[in-house]
C-alpha positions as CSV (number, residue, x, y, z in Angstrom):
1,X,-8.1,81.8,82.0
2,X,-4.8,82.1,83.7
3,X,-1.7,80.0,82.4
4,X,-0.5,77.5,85.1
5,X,1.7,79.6,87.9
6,X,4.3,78.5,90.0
7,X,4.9,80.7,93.4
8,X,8.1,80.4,95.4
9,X,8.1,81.5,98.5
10,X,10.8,82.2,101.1
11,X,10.3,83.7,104.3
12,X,12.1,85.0,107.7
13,X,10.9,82.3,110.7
14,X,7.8,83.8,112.6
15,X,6.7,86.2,109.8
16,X,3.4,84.6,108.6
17,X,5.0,83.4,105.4
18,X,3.9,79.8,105.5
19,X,0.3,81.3,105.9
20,X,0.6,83.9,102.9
21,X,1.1,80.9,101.0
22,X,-1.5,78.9,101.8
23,X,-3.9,81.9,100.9
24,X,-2.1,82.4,97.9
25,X,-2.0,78.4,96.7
26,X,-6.3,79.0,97.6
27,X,-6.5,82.3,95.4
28,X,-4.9,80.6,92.7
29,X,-6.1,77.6,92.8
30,X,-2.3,76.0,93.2
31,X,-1.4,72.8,95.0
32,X,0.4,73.8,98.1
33,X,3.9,72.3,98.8
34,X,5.9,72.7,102.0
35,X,6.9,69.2,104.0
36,X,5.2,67.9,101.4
37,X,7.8,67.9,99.1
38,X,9.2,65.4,101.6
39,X,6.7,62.4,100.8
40,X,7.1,63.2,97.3
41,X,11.5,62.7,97.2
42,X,10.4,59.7,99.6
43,X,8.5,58.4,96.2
44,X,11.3,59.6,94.1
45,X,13.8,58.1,95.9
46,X,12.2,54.5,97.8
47,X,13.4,56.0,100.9
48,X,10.7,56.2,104.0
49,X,9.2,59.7,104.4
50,X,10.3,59.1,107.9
51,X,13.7,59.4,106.6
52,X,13.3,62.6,104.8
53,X,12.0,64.1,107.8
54,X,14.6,63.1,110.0
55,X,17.5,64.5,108.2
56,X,15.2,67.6,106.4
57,X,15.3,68.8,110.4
58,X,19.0,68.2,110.9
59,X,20.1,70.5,107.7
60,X,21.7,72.8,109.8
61,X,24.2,70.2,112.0
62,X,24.5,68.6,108.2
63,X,25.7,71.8,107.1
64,X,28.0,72.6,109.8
65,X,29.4,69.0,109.4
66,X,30.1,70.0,105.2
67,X,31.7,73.8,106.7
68,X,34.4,72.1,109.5
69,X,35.0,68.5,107.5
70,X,34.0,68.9,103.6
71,X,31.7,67.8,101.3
72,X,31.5,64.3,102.2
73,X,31.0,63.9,105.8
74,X,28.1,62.0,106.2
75,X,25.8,61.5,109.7
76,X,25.7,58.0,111.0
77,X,22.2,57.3,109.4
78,X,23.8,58.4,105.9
79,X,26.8,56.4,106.4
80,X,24.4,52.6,107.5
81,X,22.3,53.9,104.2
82,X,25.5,55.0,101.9
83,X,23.4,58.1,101.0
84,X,24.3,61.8,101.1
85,X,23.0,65.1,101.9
86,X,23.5,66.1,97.9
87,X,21.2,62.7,97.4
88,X,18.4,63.7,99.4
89,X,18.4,67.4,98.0
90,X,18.6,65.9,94.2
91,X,15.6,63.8,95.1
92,X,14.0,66.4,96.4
93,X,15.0,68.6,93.6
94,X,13.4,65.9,91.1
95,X,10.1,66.0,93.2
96,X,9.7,69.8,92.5
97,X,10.2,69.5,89.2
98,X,7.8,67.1,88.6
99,X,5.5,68.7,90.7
100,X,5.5,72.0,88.5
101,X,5.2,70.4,85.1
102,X,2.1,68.9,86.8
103,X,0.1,72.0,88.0
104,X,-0.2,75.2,89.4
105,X,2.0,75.3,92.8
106,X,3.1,77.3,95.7
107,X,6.1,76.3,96.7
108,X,7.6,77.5,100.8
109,X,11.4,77.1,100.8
110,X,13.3,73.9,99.8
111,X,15.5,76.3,97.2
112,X,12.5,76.1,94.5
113,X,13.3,78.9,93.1
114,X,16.7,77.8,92.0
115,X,15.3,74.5,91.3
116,X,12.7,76.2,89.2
117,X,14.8,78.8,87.9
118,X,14.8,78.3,84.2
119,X,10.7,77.5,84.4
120,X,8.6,80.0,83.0
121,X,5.6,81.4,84.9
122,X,7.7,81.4,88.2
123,X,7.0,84.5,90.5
124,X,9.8,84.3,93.3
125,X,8.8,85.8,96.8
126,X,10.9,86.6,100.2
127,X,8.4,87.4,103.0
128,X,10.4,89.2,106.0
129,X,8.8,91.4,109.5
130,X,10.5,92.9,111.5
131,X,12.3,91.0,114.0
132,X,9.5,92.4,117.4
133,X,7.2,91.3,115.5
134,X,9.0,87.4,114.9
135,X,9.6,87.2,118.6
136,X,6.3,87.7,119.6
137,X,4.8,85.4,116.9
138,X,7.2,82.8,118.0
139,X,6.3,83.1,122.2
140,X,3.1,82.6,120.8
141,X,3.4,79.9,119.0
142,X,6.1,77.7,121.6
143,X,4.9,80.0,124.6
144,X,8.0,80.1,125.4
145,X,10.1,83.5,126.8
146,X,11.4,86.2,124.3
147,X,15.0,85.3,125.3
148,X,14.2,81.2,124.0
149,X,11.7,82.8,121.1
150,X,14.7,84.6,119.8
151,X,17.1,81.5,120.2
152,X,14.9,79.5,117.6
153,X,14.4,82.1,115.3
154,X,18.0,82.5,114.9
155,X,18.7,79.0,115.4
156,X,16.0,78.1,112.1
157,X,16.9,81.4,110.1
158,X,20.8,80.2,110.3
159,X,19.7,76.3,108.8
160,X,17.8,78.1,106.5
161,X,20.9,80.2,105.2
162,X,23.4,78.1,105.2
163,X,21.1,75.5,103.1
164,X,19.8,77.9,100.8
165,X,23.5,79.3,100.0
166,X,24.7,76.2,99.7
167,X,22.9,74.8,97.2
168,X,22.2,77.5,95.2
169,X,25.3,79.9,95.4
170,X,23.3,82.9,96.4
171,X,22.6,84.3,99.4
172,X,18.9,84.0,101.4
173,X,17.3,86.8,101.8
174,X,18.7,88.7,99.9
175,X,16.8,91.1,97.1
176,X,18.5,90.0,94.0
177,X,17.3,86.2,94.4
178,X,13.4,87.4,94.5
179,X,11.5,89.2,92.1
180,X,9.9,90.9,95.3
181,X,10.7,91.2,99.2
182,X,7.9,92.4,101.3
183,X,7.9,93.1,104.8
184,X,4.3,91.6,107.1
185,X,4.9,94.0,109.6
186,X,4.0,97.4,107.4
187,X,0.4,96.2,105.9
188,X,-0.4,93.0,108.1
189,X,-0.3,89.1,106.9
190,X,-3.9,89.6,104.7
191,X,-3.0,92.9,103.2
192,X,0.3,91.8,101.9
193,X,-0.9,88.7,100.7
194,X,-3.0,90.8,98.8
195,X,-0.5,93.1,97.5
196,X,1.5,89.6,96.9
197,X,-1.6,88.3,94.6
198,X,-1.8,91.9,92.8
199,X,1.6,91.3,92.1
200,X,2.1,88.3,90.5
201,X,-1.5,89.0,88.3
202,X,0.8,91.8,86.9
203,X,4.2,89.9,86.5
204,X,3.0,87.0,85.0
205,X,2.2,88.7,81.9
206,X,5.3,90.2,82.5
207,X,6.8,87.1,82.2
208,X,5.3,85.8,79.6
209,X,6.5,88.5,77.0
210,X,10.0,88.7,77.8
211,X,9.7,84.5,77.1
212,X,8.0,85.6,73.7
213,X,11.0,88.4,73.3
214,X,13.2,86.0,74.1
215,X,11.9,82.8,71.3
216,X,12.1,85.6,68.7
217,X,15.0,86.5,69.0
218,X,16.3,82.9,68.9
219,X,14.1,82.3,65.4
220,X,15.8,85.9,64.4
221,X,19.5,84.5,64.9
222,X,18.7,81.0,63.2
């Protein structure tokens, strides 16, 4: 019987990474967690969920706000409720912790794997495709014109950075934050998930002795 797992998962806007999660959280048997991480801060916290939601779609303008004024600029609805940007991630933060001491979980952005970082049986995943491939997902999806498809993906991709970065002093997207990258458009969304899954049945294990290496050594220098 597998140990409980805990899959991060962070993905390029149109490239069917909030689907290879949701196969992946049903493989494993692993609560799924993307906007609802939101209701769980909203419990954490005593805030509405409404609120959450609200401001968890404005990340980008909050983050432009902390790049031209500082740290402490707050939006209007921060300022009425004395609450910060730095609140609402720590809530959120809290909630994903919590959440992975609970059970098994998949987790789709939200900087888990930073929050999650010292956690053992974490497998860290960036899903990318390549950027044809985005655009027509996303005319799809908002049947909208390649011009406006390309507009939002940059337009979410840029929130997503600038949060991610942020918070966790790394960069988004880039290899050395993920224990694998993997690109949709070479083997198609259910092939890759299933390279995904193969993946993290082999570095689990993985995982699991270098924690063991690690606690030895530990006993070793006491």
């Amino acid at each position: 019987m597998m140990e409980k797992i805990i899959i991060c998962i962070g993905r390029q806007y149109g490239c069917g990474g909030r689907k290879i999660a949701k196969m992946l959280a049903e493989d494993f048997g692993c609560k799924l967690y993307d906007k609802e991480i939101l209701n769980l801060a909203a419990k954490e916290s005593g805030f509405s969920e409404k609120f959450f939601e609200q401001n968890d779609e404005k990340r980008g303008f909050i983050k432009s706000l902390f790049q031209n004024h500082g740290r402490n600029v707050l939006t209007d609805s921060f300022y009425r409720n004395h609450f910060s940007q730095d609140s609402l991630f720590l809530f959120q933060s809290e909630a994903i912790s919590k959440a992975a001491e609970a059970e098994s979980c998949v987790f789709v952005g939200r900087c888990a794997d930073y929050v999650l970082r010292n956690n053992s049986n974490v497998v860290n995943i960036f899903i990318t495709a390549d950027l044809e491939d985005r655009i027509n997902a996303v005319m799809m999806r908002h049947e909208c014109s390649r011009e406006n498809a390309l507009k939002i993906i940059n337009s979410r991709e840029s929130s997503r950075a600038s949060y991610y970065n942020y918070y966790t002093g790394k960069k988004w997207g880039h290899a050395e934050s993920y224990d694998l990258c993997v690109n949709t458009s070479v083997l198609g969304i259910d092939e890759t998930e299933e390279f995904i899954k193969n993946f993290i049945l082999k570095r689990i294990p993985a995982n699991n002795k270098k924690q063991e290496a690690r606690s030895k050594k530990q006993e070793i220098s006491l």
